[in-house]
C-alpha positions in Angstrom: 65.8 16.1 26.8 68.9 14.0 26.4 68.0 12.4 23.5 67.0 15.5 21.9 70.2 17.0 22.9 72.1 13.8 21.6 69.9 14.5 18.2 71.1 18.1 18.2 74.8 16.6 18.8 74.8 14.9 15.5 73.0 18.4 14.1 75.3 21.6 15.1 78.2 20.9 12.7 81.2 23.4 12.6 84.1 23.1 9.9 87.2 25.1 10.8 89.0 26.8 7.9 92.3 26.5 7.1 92.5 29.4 5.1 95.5 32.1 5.7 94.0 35.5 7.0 93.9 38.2 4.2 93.3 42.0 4.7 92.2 44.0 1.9 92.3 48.2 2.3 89.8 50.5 0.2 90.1 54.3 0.6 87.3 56.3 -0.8 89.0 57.6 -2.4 92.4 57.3 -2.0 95.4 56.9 0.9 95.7 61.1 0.9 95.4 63.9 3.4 94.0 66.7 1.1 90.3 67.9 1.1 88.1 70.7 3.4 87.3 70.5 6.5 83.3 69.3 7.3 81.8 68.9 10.6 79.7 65.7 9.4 78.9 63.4 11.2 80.8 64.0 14.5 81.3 67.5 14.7 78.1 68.8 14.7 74.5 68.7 16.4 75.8 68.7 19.9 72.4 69.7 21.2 70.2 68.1 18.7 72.1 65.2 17.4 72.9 64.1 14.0 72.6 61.9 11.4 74.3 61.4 7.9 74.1 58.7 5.1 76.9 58.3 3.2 76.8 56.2 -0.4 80.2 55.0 -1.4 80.6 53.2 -5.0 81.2 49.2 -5.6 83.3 50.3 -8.2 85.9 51.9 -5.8 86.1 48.5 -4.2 86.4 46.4 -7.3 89.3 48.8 -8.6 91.5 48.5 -5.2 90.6 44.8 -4.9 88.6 44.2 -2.3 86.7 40.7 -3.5 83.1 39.6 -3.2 82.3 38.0 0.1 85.2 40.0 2.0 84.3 40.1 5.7 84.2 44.1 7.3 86.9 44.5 10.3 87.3 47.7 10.2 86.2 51.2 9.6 88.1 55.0 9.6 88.0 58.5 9.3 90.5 61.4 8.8 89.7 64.0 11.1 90.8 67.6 9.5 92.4 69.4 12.3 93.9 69.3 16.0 94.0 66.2 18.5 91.5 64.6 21.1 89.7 61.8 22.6 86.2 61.5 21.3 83.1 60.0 23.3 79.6 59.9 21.7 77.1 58.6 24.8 74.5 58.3 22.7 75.0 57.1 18.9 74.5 54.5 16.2 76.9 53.4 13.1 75.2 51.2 10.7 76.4 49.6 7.2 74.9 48.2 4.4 74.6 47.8 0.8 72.3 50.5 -1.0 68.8 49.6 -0.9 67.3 49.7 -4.8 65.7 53.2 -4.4 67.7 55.5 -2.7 66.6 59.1 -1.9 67.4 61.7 0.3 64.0 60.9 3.1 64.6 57.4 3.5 67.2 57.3 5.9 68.0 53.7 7.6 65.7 52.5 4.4 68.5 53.7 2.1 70.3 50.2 3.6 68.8 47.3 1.9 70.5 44.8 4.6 71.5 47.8 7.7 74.1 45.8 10.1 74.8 47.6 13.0 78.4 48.3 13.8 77.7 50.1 17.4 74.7 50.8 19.4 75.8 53.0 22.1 72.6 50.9 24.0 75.0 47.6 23.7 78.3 48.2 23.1 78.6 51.1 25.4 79.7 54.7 24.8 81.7 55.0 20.7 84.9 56.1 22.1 88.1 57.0 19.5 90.5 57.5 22.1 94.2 59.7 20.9 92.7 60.5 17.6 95.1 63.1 15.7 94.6 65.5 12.4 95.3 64.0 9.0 95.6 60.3 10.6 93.0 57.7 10.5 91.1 57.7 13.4 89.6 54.2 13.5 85.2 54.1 14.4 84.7 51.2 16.9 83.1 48.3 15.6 81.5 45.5 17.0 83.8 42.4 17.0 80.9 40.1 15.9 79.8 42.0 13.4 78.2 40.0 10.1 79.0 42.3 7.3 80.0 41.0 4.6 80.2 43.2 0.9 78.3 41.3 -2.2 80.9 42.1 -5.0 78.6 43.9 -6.7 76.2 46.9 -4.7 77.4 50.4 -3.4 78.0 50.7 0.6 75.7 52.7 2.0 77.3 54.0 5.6 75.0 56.1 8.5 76.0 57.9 11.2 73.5 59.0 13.9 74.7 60.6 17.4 72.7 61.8 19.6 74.4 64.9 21.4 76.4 65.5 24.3 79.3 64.8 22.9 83.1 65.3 23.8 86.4 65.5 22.1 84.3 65.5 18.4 86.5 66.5 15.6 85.7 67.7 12.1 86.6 65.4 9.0 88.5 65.8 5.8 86.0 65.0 3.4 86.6 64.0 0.1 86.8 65.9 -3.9 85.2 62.6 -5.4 81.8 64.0 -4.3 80.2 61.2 -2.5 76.7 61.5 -2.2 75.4 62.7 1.7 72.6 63.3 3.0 71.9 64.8 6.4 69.3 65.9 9.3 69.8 67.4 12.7 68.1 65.1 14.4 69.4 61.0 15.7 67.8 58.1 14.5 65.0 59.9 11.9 62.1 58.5 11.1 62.0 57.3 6.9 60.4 60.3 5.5 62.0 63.3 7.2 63.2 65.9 4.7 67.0 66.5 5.2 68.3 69.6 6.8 71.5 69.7 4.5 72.2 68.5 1.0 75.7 67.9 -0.4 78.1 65.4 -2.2 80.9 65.9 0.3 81.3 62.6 1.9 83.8 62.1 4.3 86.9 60.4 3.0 86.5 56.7 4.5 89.3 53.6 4.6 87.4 50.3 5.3 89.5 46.8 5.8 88.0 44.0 5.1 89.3 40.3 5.9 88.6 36.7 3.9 87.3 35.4 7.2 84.5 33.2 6.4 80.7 33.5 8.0 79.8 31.8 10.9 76.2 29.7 9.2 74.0 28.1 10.6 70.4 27.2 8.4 67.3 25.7 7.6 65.1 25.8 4.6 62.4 26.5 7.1 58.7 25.7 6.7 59.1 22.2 8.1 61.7 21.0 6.1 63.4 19.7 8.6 67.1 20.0 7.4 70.0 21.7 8.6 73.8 22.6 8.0 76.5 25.0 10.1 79.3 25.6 9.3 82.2 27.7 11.5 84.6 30.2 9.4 88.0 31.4 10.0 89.0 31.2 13.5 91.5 33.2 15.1 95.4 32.3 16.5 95.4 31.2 19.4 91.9 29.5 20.4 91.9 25.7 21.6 88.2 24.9 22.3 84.6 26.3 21.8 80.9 26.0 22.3 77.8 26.6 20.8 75.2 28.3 22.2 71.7 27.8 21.4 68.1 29.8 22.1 64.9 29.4 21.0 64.0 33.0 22.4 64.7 34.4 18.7 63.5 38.2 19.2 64.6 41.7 18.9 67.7 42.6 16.9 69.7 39.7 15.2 72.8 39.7 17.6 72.2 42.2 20.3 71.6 39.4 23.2 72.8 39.7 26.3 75.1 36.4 25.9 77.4 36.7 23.1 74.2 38.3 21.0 72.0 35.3 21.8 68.9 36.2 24.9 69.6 33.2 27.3 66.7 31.0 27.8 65.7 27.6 28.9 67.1 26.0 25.8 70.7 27.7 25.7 71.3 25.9 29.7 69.7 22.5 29.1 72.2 22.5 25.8 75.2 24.1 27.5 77.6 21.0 27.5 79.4 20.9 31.0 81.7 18.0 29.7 85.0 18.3 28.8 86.0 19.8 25.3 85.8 16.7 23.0 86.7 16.1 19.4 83.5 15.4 17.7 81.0 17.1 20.4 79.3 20.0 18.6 78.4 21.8 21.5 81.5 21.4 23.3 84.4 21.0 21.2 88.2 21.1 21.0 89.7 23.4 18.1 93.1 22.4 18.3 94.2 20.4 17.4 91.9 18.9 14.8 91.0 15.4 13.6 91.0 15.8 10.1 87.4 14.5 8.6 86.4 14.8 12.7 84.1 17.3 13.8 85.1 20.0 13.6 87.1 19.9 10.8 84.8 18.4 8.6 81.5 19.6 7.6 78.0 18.0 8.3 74.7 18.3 7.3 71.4 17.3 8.2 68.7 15.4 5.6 65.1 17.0 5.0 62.7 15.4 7.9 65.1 15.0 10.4 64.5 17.9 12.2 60.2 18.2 11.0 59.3 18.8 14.7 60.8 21.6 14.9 58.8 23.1 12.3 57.2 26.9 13.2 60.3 27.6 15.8 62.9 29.9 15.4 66.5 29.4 17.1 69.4 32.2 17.9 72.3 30.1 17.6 75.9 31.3 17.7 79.5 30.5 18.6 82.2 31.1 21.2 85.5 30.5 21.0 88.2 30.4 24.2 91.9 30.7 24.2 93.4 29.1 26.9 92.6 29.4 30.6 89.0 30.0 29.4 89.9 33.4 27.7 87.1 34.5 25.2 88.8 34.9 22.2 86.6 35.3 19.4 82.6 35.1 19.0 81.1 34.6 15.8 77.5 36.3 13.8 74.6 34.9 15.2 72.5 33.0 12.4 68.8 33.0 13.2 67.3 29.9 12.2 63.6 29.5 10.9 62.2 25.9 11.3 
């Protein structure tokens, strides 16, 4: 095991960007308060649940700015009237770009890529706490989430709640006639005919950053090669660690541990050494070395890693400020040997 795990060393490479932090804004479709008042997706369904699909253009995106490869932060609505704290117990936000055919049955198959924002089965209950009329009430959002807009495909966004709500408000929703599609029912199966039809799309402000994705990658089928790389980290952190597990199953990133499920691999891998320039599974992020691990790249040859072949490995990162304050985790790439 601990030559392996000196093999792996020279393997799980991390470069830290240097890049400045960038936010970009897009408002679909603009930075206004005017439009009618429409239950969807919050305000409605309180016995039965909900769900709505909501297919916002690339070209909105393209015309405010926002380039390919931006990284989603967060997300917003504009809620029509009056003033609350909203708690959804049971609900799921996903985001992705439009699948090829779109229709108004297909439901999470509308999202080529779906990327879940918040599973109330996770993260807890999706709570907008102090949310007031005409202001933009931001949706939680998972701080590890991996999306990350193409440049070039719609955004396809899905609400689903499941009742039982409190504090719920209504949104403004928008003249540019987004298309919607809806169903009183949470989580539908592909196939179920809507219970409403309608082009009134809530009005929606996403941010985006320029914060790079965390990567870590095979070419699979025995290959035998393999590169990661680290993206933007946040202010503040002075050391990290990569986690490892070979128990790749279930949703990408809904682990227990920082989105991985713990197993035998992520302990006998979990350095309990010092933070040390160079040590990939243990390693100091500030300051850097320059062309020191990890703030320069590596990558791994084809064959090197051929034993591997047929596995597949959650791996992801964790970053601490000091006194061993999490300050930022990273995607989880799921790696195919």
């Amino acid at each position: 095991m601990k030559s392996f795990l000196s093999t792996l060393g020279m393997v799980l490479a991390l470069c830290a960007s240097t890049r400045a932090q960038t936010t970009y804004t897009a408002y679909f479709p603009d930075n206004l308060t005017t439009g009618s008042s429409n239950a969807f997706p919050w305000n409605t369904g309180a016995t039965t649940g909900y769900t709505t699909v909501n297919i916002y253009p690339a070209a909105t995106l393209i015309a405010q700015g926002v380039p390919a490869g931006a990284h989603l932060n967060g997300v917003a609505l504009l809620p029509q009237a009056g003033s609350g704290s909203m708690v959804m117990p049971t609900a799921k936000v996903f985001i992705g770009h439009a699948a090829a055919t779109t229709g108004p049955t297909l439901w999470i198959n509308k999202i080529a890529d779906p990327n879940t924002l918040w599973d109330t089965t996770v993260d807890g209950p999706l709570t907008t706490p102090g949310w007031t009329a005409l202001t933009w009430a931001p949706v939680p959002v998972r701080g590890n989430n991996c999306f990350f807009w193409d440049g070039v495909r719609d955004i396809v966004l899905m609400f689903s709640q499941g009742g039982g709500y409190t504090g719920a408000y209504s949104v403004t929703s928008a003249a540019n006639l987004y298309t919607r599609h809806g169903v009183t029912t949470f989580m539908p199966a592909p196939g179920t005919a809507q219970t409403t039809t309608g082009v009134l799309g809530p009005r929606l402000r996403l941010i985006f950053d320029n914060a790079s994705p965390f990567a870590a990658t095979s070419s699979g089928n025995g290959t035998g090669d393999f590169s990661m790389s680290l993206g933007t980290l946040a202010p503040g952190i002075v050391e990290g660690y990569t986690l490892l597990s070979s128990t790749a199953t279930g949703n990408q990133g809904a682990g227990p541990l920082f989105g991985i499920y713990p197993d035998l691999l992520t302990f006998s891998s979990l350095s309990t050494t010092p933070a040390g320039f160079g040590d990939p599974l243990h390693w100091i992020a500030s300051p850097v070395i320059p062309g020191i691990w990890p703030a320069a790249p590596f990558q791994l040859p084809a064959g090197t890693l051929s034993f591997l072949a047929g596995q597949s490995w959650d791996v992801v990162a964790v970053a601490f400020g000091p006194n061993f304050n999490p300050v930022q985790t990273s995607c989880v790439s799921r790696i195919h040997w």
